[in-house]
C-alpha positions as CSV (number, residue, x, y, z in Angstrom):
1,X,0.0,0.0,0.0
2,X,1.4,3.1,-0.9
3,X,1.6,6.2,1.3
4,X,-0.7,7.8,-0.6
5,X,-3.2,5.8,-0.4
6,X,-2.4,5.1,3.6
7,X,-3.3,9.1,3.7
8,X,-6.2,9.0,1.8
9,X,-7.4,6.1,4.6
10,X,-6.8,8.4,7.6
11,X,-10.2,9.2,9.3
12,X,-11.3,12.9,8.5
13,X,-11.8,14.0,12.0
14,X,-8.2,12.7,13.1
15,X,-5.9,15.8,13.5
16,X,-2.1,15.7,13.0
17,X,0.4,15.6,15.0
18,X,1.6,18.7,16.2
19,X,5.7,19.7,16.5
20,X,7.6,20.1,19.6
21,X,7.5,23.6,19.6
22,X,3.5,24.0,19.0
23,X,3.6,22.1,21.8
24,X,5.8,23.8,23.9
25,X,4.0,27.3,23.2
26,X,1.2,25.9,24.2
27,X,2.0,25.2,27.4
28,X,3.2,28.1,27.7
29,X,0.6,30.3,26.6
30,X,-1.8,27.8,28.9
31,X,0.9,28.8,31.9
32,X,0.3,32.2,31.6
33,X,-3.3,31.9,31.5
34,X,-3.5,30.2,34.3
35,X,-0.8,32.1,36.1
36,X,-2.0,35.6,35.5
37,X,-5.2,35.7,33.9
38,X,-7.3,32.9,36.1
39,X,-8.7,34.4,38.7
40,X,-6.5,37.2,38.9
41,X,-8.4,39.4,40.9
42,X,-9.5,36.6,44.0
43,X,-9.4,38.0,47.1
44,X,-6.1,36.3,48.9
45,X,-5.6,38.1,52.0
46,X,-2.1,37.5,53.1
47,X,-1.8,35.6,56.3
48,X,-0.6,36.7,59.7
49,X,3.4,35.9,60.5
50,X,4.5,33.0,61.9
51,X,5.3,34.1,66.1
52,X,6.1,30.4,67.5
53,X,9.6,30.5,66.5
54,X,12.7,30.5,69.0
55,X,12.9,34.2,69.3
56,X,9.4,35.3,69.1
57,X,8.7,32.9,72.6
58,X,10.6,35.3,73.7
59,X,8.9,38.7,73.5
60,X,5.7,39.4,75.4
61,X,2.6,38.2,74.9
62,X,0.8,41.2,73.7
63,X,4.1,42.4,71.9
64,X,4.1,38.8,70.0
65,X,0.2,39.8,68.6
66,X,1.6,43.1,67.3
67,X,4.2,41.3,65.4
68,X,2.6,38.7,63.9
69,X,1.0,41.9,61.8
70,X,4.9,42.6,60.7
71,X,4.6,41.7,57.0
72,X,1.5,43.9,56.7
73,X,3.3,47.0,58.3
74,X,6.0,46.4,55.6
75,X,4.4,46.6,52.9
76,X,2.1,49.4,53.7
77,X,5.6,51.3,54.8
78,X,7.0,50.3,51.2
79,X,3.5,51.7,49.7
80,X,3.7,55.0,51.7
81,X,7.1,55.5,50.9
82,X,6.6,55.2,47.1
83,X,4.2,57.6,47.3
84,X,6.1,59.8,49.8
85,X,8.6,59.8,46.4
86,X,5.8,60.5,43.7
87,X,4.4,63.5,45.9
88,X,8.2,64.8,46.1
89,X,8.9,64.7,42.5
90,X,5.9,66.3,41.4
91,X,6.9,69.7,41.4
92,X,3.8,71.4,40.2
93,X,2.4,71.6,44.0
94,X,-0.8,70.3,46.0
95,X,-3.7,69.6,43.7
96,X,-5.0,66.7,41.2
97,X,-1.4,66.9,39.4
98,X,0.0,65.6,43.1
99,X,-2.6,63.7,44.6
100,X,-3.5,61.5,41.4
101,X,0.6,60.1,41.0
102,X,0.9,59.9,45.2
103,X,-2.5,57.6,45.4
104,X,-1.6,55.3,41.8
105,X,2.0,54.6,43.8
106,X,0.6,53.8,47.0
107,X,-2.7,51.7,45.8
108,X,-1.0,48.6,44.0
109,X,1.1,48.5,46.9
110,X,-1.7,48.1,49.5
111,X,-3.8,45.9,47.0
112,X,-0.9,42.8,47.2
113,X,-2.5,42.4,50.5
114,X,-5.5,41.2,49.6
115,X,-5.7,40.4,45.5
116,X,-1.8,40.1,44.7
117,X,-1.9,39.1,40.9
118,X,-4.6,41.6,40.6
119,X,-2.1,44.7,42.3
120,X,0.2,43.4,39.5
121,X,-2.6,44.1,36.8
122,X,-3.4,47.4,38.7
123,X,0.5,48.4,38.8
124,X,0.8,47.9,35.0
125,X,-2.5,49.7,34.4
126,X,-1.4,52.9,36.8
127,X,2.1,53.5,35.0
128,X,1.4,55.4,32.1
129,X,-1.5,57.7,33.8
130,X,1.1,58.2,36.6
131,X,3.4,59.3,33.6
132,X,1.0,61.1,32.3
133,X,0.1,63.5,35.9
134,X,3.8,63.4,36.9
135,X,5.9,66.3,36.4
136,X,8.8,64.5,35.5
137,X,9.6,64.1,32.1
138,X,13.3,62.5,32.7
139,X,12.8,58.9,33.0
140,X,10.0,56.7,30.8
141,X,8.0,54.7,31.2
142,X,8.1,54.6,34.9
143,X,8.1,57.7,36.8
144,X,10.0,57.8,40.4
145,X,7.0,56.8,42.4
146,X,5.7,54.2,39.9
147,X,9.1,52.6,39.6
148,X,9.1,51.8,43.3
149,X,5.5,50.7,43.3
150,X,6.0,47.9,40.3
151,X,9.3,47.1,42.2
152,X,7.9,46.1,45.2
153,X,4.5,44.7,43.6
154,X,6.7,42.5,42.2
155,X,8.6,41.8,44.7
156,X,5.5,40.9,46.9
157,X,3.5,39.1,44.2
158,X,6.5,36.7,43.5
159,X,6.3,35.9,47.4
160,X,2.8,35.1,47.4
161,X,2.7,33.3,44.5
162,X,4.9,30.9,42.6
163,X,8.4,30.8,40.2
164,X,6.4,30.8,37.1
165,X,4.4,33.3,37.6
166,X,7.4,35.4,39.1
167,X,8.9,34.5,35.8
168,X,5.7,35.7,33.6
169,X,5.7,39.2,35.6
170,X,8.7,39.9,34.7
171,X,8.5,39.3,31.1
172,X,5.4,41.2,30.4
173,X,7.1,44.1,32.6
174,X,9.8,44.0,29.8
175,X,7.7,43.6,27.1
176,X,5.8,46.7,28.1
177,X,9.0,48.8,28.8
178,X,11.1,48.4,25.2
179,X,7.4,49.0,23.6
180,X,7.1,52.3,26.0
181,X,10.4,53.0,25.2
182,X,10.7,52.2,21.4
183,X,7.2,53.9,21.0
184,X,7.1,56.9,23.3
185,X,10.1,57.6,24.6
186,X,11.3,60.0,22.0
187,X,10.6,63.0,23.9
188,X,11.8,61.7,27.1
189,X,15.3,62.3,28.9
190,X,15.9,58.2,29.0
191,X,14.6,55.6,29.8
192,X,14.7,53.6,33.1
193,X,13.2,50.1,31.6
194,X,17.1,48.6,32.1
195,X,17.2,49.9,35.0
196,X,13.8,48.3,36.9
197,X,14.5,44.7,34.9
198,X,17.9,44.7,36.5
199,X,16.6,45.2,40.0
200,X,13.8,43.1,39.5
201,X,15.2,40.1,38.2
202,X,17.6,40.5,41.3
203,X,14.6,40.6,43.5
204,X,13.0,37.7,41.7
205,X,16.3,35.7,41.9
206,X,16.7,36.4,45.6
207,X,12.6,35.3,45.8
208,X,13.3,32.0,43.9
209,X,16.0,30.8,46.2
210,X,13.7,31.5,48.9
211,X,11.1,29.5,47.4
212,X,13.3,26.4,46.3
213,X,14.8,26.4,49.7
214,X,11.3,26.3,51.5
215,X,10.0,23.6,49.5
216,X,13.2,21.5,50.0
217,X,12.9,22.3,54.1
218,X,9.2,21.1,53.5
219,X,10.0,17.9,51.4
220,X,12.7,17.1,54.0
221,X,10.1,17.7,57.4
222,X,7.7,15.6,55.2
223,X,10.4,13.2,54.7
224,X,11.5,13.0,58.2
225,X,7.6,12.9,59.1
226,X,7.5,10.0,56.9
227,X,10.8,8.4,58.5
228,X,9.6,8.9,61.8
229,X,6.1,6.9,61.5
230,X,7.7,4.3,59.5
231,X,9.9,3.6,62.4
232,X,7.5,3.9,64.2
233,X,5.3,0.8,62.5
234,X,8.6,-1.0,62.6
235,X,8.7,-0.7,65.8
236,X,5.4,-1.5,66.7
237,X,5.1,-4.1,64.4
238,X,8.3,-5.7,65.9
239,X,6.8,-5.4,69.3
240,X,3.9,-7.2,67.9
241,X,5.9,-10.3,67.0
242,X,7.7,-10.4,69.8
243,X,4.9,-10.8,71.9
244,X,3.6,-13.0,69.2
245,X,6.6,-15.5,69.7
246,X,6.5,-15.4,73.5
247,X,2.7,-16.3,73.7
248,X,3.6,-19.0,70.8
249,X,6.0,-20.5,73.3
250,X,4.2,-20.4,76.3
251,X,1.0,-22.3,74.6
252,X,3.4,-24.5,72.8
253,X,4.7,-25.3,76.5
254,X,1.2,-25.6,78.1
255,X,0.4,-27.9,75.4
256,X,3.0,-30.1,75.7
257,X,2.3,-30.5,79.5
258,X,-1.0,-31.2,79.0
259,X,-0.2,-34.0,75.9
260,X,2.0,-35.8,78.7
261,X,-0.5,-35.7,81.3
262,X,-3.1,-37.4,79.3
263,X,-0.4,-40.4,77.8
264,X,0.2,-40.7,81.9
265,X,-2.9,-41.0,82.9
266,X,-3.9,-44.1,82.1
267,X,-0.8,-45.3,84.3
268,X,-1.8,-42.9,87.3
269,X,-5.7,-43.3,87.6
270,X,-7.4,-47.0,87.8
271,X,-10.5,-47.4,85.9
């Protein structure tokens, strides 16, 4: 049969095989989906810290509730300071030139508390209209405020969430700062696209090792857990046939003693 005709005999509805690389994209693209488009804006409020470790026994009790808050306190700090830095470099003074940069620095921020891979959305969204209200015409596409705002959402998003979508952040923040640049940043002193990919792919590096390192002190507790109650089954399960053996023996006995008494009675009682 020729290969022709071996085509021609395929069933109509059966679709071909697809390359490596189709497949690959694919996954990709279904990555991304899931990673930033999915539910992006579910509420995920972040969790109180952690206060049962060695030193936080040792602060007071009503000090150790105050610092179980700690994370939150951060990041609001990090939110108000980036828009400490968009209110100081607008120069045009108080009004909606001031207060519309100041609140798109310190909003993002604040939303990672609750809907991190929405404040990510939200951060990308707010840079060019805090651009656009800022003063300051010497760096593009992120003005000084904004700059610190996507660098911490970042930052904060990769923490709450996973590599991958650390990973996909980070390529659609560079994606959208060459296009800024190549498209808009003619009139502009330079560009500080370089500048917040270097940064951030530090961050996200430093965020990554975190993450592989708490999943390997996870795998190993879970590994130890698992050590510990299979020794544990060993040991009982040893027990088990120990006592198993002894009570073997001691019926064995007993029924040995009791085989001899009845071959000797016939010699001990008449009748």
């Amino acid at each position: 049969m020729t290969e022709t005709t071996q085509t021609q005999m395929k069933p109509p509805g059966e679709a071909k095989p697809r390359s490596p690389e189709f497949r690959l994209a694919a996954d990709a693209l279904r990555g991304l989906r899931q990673d930033l488009f999915h539910d992006a804006f579910a509420y995920r409020p972040l969790p109180r810290m952690r206060v049962d470790g060695p030193l936080a026994r040792r602060l007071p009790e009503r000090v150790r509730e105050y610092a179980a808050w700690t994370p939150h306190a951060v990041i609001t700090a990090c939110g108000l300071l980036a828009m400490a830095v968009a209110s100081t470099a607008n120069q045009g003074g108080p009004g909606i030139g001031s207060l519309v940069p100041s609140l798109l620095a310190l909003l993002p921020v604040l939303l990672t508390l609750v809907r991190p891979v929405g404040a990510f959305w939200f951060s990308m969204a707010a840079t060019p209209f805090a651009a656009v209200f800022s003063d300051s015409w010497g760096e593009w596409p992120w003005s000084e405020g904004a700059f610190i705002t996507h660098l911490v959402v970042l930052t904060v998003v990769a923490l709450r969430t996973r590599p991958r979508t650390a990973a996909w952040m980070w390529v659609l923040t560079a994606w959208y700062g060459f296009m800024s640049e190549s498209l808009f940043g003619a009139g502009h002193m330079g560009g500080n696209a370089a500048p917040l990919l270097f940064l951030s792919a530090l961050a996200l590096l430093a965020v990554t090792v975190l993450h592989v390192r708490r999943t390997a002190e996870q795998e190993v507790t879970a590994h130890q857990s698992e050590t510990a109650q299979e020794r544990s089954r060993r040991t009982l399960l040893e027990e088990r046939t120990t006592i198993a053996r002894e009570l073997h023996d001691v019926v064995a006995h007993h029924m040995s003693v009791v085989a001899i008494q009845a071959e000797a009675a016939p010699y001990r009682v008449e009748n």
